[in-house]
C-alpha positions in Angstrom: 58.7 41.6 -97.6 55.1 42.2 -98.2 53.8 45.5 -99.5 50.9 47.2 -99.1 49.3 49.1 -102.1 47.1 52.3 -102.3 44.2 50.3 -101.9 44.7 48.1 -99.3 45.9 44.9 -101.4 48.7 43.5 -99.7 52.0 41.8 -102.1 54.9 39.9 -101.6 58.3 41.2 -103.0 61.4 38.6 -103.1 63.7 41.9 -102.7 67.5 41.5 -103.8 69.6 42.3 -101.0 72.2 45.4 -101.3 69.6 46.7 -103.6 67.6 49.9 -102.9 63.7 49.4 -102.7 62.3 51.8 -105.0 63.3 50.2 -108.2 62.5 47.0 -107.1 59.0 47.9 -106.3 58.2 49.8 -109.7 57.4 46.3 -111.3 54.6 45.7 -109.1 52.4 48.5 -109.6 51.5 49.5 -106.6 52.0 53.1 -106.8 55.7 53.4 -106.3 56.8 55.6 -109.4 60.2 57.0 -108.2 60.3 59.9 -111.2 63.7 61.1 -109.8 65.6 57.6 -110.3 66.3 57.3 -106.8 67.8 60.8 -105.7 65.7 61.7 -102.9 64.3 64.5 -105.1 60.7 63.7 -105.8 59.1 61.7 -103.4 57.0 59.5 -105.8 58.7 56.8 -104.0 57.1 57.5 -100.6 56.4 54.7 -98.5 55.4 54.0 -94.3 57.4 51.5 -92.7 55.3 49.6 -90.1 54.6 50.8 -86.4 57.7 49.8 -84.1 59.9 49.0 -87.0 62.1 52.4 -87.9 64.7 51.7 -85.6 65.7 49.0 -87.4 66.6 51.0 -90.5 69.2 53.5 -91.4 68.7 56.9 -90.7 67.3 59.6 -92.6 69.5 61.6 -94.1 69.6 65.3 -94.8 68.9 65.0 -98.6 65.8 62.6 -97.6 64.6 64.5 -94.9 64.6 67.7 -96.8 62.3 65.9 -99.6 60.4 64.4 -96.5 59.3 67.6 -95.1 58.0 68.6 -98.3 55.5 66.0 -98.4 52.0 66.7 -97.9 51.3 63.1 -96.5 54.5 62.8 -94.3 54.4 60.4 -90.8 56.6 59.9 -88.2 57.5 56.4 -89.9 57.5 58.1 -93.4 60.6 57.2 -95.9 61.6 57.3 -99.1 62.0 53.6 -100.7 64.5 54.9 -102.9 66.4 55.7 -99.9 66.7 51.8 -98.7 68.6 49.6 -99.2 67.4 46.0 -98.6 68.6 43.9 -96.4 68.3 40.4 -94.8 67.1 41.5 -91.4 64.1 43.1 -93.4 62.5 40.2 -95.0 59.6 40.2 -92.7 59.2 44.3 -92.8 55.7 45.6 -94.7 55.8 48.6 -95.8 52.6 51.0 -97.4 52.7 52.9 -100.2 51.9 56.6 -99.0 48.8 58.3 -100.5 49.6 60.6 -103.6 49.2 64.6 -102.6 
């Protein structure tokens, strides 16, 4: 999976499958803070999943959305990292870490 800090610098994660994203991210610095351990409830965790490539994950659900639309900085391919859960089929996914605002 590679990643794709605040400033441009792409990294490689070696995710752990079944695992959510966000604390697996924290260790690389790359703006991911997740403040609200993973309950959808802070959006410090906000991430964009690459063009063409939402489909592919779960849906948003209503505890996600409703932090989503809080968001000053929300896309259409907008998620919280907390929110997924890694799996095989997303080893070659990038994802950005959304500006802070």
């Amino acid at each position: 999976m590679k990643i794709v800090d605040r400033d441009g610098v792409h990294h490689d994660l070696q995710a752990q499958p079944g695992k959510p994203l966000m604390p697996q991210l924290r260790p690389l610095k790359v703006g991911v803070i997740g403040l609200c351990n993973g309950n959808a409830a802070c959006g410090t965790c906000h991430v964009y999943v690459e063009a063409g490539r939402c489909a592919e994950l779960p849906p948003i659900d209503g505890y996600e959305e409703e932090m989503l639309a809080e968001l000053e900085n929300r896309e259409p391919n907008s998620r919280l990292s907390c929110q997924l859960v890694h799996e095989l089929e997303m080893a070659d996914l990038t994802l950005t870490v959304a500006p802070r605002g």
